[in-house]
N, C-alpha and C positions, 0 to 999 in steps of 0.2 A: 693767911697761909697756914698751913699745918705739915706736921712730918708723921701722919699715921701711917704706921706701917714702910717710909722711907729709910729707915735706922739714919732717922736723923737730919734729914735734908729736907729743907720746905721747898714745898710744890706748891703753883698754887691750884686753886679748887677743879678747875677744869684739866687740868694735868693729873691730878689725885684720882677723878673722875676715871680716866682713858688709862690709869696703871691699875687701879683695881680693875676695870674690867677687861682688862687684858692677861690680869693675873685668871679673873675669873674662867677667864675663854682656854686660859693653859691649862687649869684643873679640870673643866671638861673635857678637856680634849686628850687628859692622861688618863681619865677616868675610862673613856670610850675606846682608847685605845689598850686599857685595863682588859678590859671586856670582851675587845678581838681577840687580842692574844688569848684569853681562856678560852673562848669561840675554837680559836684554830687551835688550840691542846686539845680541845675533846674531839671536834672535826678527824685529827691526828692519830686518835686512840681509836675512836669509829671505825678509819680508815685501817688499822693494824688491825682490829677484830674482824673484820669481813678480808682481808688477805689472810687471815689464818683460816678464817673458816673455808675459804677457797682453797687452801693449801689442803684442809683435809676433805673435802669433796672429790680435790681433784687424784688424791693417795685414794679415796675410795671407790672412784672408775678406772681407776688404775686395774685396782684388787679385783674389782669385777672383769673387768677387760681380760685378764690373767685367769680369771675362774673360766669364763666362757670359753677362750680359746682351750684351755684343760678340758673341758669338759667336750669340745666341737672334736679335739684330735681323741678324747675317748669315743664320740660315738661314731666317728669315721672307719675307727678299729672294729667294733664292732659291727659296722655295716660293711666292712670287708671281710670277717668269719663266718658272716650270714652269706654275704656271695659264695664266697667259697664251699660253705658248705650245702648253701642250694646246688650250686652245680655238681658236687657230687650225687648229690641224693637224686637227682636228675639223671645222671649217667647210671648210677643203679639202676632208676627204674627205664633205661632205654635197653638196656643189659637184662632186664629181667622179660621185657615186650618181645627182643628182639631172641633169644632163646628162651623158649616159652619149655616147659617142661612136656616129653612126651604124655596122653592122656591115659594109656597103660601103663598099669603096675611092673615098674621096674621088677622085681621077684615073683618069679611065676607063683602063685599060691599051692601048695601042698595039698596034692586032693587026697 
């Protein structure tokens, strides 16, 4: 019998046998479990940098979204000035067809 590593109490060989390697089987198994836990911290960290980066992807289709529509109600304005003012210029020149200028000289000439 021996007390290695018992603080004290003899075991004997085949008992000694089955407590070291059950010690052993707990140190791997803290060690492994060491290992996830860092696994799932950085998995963790991973996961916060791609929702930030999605947080600013989605503030910059935002900003876009916000430019086009600005820019959609500017050129709607603009293609409402250009109606407008085609239809004027339209009605001038129906006004200018429709009273055409006599082809004699309004002022008789001075003989």
């Amino acid at each position: 019998m021996t007390t290695n590593g018992t603080h004290g109490i003899e075991l004997p060989e085949g008992r000694l046998a089955i407590v070291q390697q059950a010690n052993r089987i707990a140190q791997e198994t803290a060690t492994e479990r060491d290992e996830a836990l860092k696994e799932v911290a950085r998995l963790k960290l991973k996961i916060t940098e791609h929702e930030v980066r999605e947080q600013a992807l989605q503030s910059l289709v935002a900003e876009m979204e916000s430019r086009v529509n600005s820019m959609t109600a500017v050129r709607d304005e603009a293609v409402a000035y250009r109606a407008a003012y085609e239809a004027l210029f339209k009605m001038q020149l129906a006004t200018l067809q429709a009273f055409t200028p006599p082809t004699a000289p309004l002022v008789p000439e001075a003989a």
